[in-house]
N, C-alpha and C positions, 0 to 999 in steps of 0.2 A: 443479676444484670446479664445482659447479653453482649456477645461479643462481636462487634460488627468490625466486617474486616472489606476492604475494597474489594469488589466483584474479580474477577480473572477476566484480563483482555480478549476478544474476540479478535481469529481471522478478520482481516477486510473483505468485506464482500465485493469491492473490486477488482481490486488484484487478486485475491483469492490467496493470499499469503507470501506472493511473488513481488517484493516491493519496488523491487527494481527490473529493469530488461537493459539489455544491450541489442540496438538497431545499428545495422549498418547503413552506410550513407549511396552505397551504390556504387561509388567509382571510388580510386586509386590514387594512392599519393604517387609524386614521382620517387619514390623509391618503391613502390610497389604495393605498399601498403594495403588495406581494406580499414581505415576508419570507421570506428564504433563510436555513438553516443551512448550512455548509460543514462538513461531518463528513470526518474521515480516518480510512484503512484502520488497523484495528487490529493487523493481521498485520505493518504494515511501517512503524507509525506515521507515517505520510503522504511518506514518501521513495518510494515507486513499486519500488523494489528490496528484495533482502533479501543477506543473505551468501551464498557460493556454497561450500555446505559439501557435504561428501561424504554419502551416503547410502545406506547399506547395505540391498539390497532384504532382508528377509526375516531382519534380525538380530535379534536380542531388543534391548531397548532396557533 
């Protein structure tokens, strides 16, 4: 018998393994601040990987 085991996750090729960023907003609180959002990848919802699933070049889908 063989031993089938689940493939190993792949970088996102989105994000490129960066699954999160911090943007700033541009202007200041009044205390002085610089507000950040911390937005994640939508491709891989903020995990940095995706499944490492097979990919047939050129099949109809």
């Amino acid at each position: 018998m063989t031993d089938r085991t689940a493939p190993a996750p792949r970088i996102c090729p989105n994000c490129d393994g960066f699954a999160t960023a911090a943007i700033t907003t541009g202007s200041r609180d009044r205390h002085g601040h610089l507000p950040t959002l911390t937005i994640a990848c939508r491709a891989c919802d903020g995990l940095g990987t995706v499944s490492a699933r097979r990919v047939r070049e050129g099949a109809r889908v």
